[in-house]
C-alpha positions in Angstrom: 9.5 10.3 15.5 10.5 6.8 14.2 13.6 7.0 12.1 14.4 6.8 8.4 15.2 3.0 8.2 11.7 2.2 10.2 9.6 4.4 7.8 11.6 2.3 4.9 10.2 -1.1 6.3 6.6 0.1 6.8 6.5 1.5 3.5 8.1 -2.0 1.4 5.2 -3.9 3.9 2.4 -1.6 2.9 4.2 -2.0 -1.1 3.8 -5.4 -0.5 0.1 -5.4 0.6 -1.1 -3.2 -2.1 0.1 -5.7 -4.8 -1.3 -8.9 -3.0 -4.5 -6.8 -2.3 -4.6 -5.9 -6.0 -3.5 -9.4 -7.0 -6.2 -10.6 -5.1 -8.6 -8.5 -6.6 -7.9 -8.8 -10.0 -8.8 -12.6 -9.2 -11.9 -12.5 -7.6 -13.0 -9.8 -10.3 -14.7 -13.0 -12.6 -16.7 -14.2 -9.4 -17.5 -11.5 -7.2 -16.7 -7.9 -8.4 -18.1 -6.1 -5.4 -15.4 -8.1 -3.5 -12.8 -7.0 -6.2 -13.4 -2.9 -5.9 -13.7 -3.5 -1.8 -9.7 -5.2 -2.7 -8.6 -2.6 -5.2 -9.5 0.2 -2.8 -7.8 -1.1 0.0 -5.2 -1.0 -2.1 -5.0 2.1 -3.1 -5.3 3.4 0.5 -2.3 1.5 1.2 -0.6 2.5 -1.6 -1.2 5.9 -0.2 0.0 5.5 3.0 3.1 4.2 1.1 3.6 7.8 -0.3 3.2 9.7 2.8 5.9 7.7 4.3 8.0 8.2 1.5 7.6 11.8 1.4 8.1 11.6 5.2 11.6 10.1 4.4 12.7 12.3 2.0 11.8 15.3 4.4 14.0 13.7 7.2 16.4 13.6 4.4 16.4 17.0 4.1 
């Protein structure tokens, strides 16, 4: 089981990716939109895995 402060630091880098992904995708929207959803869904995913750690933390918490 990895501890509280580990599961903070994966969850800001996966934070992190979501927004560049989604950055990233909102750019190449204009030039090659099958690239952008492919972008805005890997983001989501990692926003997702964001939450579980989250919730993960907050259950540790508990």
């Amino acid at each position: 089981m990895k501890t509280a402060e580990d599961l903070r630091t994966r969850a800001k880098e996966l934070s992190k990716q979501a927004v560049e992904l989604r950055r990233k995708g909102s750019e190449a929207y204009s030039t090659n939109q099958e690239l952008a959803k492919q972008l805005r869904q890997q983001a989501r995913e990692a926003m997702k895995r964001c939450q579980v750690l989250l919730q993960e933390i907050k259950r540790q918490q508990v």
